[in-house]
OpenMM code with the backbone's topology and positions (N, CA, C; nanometers):
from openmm import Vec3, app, unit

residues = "UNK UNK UNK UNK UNK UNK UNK UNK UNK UNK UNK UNK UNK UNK UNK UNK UNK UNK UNK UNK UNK UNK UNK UNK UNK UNK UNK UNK UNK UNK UNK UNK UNK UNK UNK UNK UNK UNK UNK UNK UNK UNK UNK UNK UNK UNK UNK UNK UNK UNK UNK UNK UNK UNK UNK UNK UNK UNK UNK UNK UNK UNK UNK UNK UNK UNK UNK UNK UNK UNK UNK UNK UNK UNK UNK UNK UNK UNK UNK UNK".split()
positions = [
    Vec3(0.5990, 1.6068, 2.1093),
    Vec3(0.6478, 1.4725, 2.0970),
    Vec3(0.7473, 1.4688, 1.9797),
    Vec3(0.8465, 1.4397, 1.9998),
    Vec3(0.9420, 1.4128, 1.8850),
    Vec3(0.9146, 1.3070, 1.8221),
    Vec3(0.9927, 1.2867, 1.6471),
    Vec3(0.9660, 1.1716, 1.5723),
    Vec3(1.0930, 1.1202, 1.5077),
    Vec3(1.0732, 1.0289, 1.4033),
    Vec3(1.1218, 0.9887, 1.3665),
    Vec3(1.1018, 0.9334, 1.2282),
    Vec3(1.1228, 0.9656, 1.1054),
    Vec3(1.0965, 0.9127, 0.9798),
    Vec3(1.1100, 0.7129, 1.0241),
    Vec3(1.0492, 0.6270, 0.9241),
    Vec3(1.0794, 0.4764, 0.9810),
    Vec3(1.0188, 0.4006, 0.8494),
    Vec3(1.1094, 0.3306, 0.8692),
    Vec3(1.0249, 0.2227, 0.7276),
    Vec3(0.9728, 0.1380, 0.8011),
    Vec3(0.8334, 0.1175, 0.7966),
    Vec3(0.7440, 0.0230, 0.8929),
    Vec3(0.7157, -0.1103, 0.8035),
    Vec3(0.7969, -0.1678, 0.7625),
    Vec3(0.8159, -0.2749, 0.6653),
    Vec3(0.8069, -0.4038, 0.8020),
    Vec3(0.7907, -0.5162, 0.7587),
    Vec3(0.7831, -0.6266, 0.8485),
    Vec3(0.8314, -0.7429, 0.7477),
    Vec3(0.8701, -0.8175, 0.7853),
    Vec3(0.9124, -0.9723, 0.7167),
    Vec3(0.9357, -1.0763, 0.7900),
    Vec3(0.9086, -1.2468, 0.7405),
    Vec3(0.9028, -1.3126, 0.8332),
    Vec3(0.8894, -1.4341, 0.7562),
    Vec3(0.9721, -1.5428, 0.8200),
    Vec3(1.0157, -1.6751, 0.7867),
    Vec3(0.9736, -1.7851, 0.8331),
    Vec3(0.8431, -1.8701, 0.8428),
    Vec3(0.8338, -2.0083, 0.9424),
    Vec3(0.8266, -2.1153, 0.9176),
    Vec3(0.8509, -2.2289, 0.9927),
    Vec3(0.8795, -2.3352, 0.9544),
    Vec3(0.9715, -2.3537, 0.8674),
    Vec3(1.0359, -2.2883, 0.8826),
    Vec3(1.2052, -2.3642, 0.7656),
    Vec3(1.1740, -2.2858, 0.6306),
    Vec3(1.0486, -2.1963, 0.6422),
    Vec3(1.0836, -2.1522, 0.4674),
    Vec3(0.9228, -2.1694, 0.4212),
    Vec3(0.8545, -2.2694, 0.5026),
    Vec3(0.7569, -2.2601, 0.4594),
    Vec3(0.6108, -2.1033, 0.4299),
    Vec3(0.6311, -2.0596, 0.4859),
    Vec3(0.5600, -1.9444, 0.4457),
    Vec3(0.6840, -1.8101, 0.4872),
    Vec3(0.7456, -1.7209, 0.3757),
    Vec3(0.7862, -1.6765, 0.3907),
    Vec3(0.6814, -1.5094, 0.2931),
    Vec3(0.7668, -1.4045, 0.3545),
    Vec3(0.6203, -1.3178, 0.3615),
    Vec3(0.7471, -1.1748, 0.4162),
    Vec3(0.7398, -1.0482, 0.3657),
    Vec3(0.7904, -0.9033, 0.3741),
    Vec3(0.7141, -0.7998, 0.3123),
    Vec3(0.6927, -0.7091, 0.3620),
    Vec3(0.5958, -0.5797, 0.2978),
    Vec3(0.6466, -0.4961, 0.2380),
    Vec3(0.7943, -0.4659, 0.2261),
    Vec3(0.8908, -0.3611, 0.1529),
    Vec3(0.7945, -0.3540, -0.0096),
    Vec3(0.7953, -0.4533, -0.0894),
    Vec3(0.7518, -0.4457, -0.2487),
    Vec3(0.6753, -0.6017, -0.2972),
    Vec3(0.6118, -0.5309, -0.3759),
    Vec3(0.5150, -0.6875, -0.4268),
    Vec3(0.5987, -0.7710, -0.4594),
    Vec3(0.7432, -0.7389, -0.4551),
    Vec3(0.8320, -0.8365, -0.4969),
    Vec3(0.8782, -0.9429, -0.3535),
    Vec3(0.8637, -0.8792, -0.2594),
    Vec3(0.8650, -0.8859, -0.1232),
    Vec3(0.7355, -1.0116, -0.0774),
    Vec3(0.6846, -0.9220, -0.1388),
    Vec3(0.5182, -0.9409, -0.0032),
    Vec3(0.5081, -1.1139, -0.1116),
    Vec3(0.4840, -1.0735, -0.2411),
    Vec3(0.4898, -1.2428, -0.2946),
    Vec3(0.6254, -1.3258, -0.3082),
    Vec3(0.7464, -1.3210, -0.2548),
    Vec3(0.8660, -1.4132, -0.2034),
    Vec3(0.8525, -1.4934, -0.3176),
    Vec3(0.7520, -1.5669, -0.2319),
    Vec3(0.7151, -1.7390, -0.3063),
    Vec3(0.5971, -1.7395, -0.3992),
    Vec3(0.6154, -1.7604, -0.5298),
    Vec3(0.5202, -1.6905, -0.6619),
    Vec3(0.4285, -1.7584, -0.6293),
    Vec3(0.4173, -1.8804, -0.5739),
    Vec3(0.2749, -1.9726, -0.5569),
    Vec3(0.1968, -1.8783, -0.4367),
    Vec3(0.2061, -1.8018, -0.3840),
    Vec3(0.1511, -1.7190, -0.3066),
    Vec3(0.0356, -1.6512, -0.4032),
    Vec3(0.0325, -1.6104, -0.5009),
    Vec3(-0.0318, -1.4705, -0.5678),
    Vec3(-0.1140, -1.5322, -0.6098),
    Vec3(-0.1586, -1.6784, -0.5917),
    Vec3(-0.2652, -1.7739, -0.6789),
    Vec3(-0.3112, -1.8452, -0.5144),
    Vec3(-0.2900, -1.8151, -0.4541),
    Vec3(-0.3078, -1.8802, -0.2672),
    Vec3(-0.4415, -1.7732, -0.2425),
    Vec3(-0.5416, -1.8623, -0.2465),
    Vec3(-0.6605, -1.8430, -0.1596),
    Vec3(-0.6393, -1.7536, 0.0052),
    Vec3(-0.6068, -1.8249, 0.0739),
    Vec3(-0.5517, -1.8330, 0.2017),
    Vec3(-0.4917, -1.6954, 0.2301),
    Vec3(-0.3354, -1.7094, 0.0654),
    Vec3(-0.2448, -1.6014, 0.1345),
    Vec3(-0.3458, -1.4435, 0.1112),
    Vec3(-0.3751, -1.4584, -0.0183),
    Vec3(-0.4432, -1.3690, -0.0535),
    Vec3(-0.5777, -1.2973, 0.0221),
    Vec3(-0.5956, -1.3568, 0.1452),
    Vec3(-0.7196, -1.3656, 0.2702),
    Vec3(-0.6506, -1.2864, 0.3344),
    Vec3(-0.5055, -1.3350, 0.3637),
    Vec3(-0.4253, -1.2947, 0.4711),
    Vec3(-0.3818, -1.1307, 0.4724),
    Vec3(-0.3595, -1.1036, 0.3508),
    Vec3(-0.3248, -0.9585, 0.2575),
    Vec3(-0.4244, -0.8893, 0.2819),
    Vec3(-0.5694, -0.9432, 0.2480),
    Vec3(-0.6719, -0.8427, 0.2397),
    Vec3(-0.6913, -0.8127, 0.3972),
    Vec3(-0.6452, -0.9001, 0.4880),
    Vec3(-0.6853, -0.8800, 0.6315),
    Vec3(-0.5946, -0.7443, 0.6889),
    Vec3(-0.4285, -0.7488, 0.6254),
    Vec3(-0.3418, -0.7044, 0.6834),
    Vec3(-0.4140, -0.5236, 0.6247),
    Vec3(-0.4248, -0.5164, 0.5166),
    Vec3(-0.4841, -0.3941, 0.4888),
    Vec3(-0.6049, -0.3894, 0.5245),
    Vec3(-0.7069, -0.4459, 0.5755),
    Vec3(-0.7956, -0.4238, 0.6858),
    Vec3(-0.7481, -0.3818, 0.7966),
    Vec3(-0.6024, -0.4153, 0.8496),
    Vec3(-0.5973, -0.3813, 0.9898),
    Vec3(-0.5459, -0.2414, 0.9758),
    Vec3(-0.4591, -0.1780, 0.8836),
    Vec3(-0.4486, -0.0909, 0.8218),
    Vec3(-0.4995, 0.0305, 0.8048),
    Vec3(-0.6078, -0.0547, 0.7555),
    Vec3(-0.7331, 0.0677, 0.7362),
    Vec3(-0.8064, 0.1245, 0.8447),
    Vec3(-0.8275, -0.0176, 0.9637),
    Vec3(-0.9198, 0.0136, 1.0785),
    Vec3(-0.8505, 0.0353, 1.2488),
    Vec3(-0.7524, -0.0262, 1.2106),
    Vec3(-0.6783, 0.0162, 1.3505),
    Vec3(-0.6244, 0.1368, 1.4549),
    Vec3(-0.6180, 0.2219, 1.3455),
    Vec3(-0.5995, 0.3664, 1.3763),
    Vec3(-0.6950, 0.3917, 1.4884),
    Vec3(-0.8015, 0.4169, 1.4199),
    Vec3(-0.9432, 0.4064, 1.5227),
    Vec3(-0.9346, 0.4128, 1.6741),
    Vec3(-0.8221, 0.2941, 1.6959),
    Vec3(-0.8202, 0.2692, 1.8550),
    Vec3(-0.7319, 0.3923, 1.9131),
    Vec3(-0.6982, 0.4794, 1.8320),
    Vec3(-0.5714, 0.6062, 1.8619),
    Vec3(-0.7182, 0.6583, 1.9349),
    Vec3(-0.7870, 0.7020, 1.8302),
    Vec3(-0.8913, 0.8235, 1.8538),
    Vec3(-0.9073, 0.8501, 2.0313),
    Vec3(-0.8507, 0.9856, 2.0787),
    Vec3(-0.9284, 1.0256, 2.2021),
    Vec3(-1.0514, 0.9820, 2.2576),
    Vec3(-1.1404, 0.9473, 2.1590),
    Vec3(-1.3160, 0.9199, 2.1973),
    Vec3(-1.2855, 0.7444, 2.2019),
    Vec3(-1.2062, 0.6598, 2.1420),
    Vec3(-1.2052, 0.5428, 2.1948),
    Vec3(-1.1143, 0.5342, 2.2817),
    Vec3(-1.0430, 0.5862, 2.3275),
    Vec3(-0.9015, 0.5640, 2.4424),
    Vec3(-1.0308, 0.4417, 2.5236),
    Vec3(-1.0540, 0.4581, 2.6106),
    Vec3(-1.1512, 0.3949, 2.7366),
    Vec3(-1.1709, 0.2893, 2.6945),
    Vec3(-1.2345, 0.2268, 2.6030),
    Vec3(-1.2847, 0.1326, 2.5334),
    Vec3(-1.1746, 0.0315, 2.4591),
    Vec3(-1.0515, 0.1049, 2.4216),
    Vec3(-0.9584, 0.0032, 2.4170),
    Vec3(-0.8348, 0.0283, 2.5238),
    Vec3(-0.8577, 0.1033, 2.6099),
    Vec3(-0.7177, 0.0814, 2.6639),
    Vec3(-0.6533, -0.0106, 2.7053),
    Vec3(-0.7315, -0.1257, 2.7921),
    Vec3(-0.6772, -0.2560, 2.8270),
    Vec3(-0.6832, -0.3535, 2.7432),
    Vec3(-0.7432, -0.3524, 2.6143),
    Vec3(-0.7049, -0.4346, 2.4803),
    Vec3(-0.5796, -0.4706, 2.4227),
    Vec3(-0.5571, -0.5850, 2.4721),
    Vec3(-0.4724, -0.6792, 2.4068),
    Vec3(-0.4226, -0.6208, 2.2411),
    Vec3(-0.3580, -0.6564, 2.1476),
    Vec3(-0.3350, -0.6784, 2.0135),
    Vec3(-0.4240, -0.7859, 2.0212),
    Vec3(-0.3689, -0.9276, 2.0878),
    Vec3(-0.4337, -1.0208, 2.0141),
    Vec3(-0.5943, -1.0285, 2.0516),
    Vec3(-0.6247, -0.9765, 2.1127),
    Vec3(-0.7335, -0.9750, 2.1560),
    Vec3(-0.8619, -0.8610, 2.0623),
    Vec3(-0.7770, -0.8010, 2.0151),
    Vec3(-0.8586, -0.7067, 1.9304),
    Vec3(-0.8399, -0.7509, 1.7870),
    Vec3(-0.7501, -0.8574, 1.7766),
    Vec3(-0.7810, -0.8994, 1.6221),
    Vec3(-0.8581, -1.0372, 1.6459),
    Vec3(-0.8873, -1.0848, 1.7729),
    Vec3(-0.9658, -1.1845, 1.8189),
    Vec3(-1.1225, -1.0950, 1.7752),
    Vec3(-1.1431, -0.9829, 1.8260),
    Vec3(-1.2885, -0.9487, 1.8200),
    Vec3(-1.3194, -0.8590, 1.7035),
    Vec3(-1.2314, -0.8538, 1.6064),
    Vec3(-1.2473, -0.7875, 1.4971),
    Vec3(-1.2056, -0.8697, 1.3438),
    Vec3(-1.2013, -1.0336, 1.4056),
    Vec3(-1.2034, -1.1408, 1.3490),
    Vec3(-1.1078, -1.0910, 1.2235),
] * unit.nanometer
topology = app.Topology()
chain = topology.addChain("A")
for resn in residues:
    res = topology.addResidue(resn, chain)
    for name in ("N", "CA", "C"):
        topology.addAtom(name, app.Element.getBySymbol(name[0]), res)
């Protein structure tokens, strides 16, 4: 299988500005400084490196079967 080096960075803008949000650098990921004191955002962070940490998992040969017809949203539906 061939590859490709990739910066797997993500960023994203909604509602006009209201939550704005990029993974490149903590300079990034907190945009908007009222973020780093945000309950909520700070939920949201610990989730994204949860998915991080646990998502791989669904690669594994021994789970292929068990997730193959799994949704994304559906697997962050059952892995809350």
């Amino acid at each position: 299988m061939d590859s490709e080096p990739s910066d797997m960075s993500f960023a994203l803008s909604m509602d006009g500005g209201v939550l704005e949000w990029a993974s490149h650098s903590l300079n990034t990921v907190f945009a908007q400084r009222r973020n780093a004191l945000s309950p909520t955002f700070l939920g949201m962070l610990a989730d994204v490196l949860r998915f991080g940490r646990e998502a791989p998992r669904v690669l594994l040969p021994e789970h292929e079967a068990a997730f193959h017809e799994v949704t994304l949203g559906a697997y962050l539906e059952q892995q809350k």
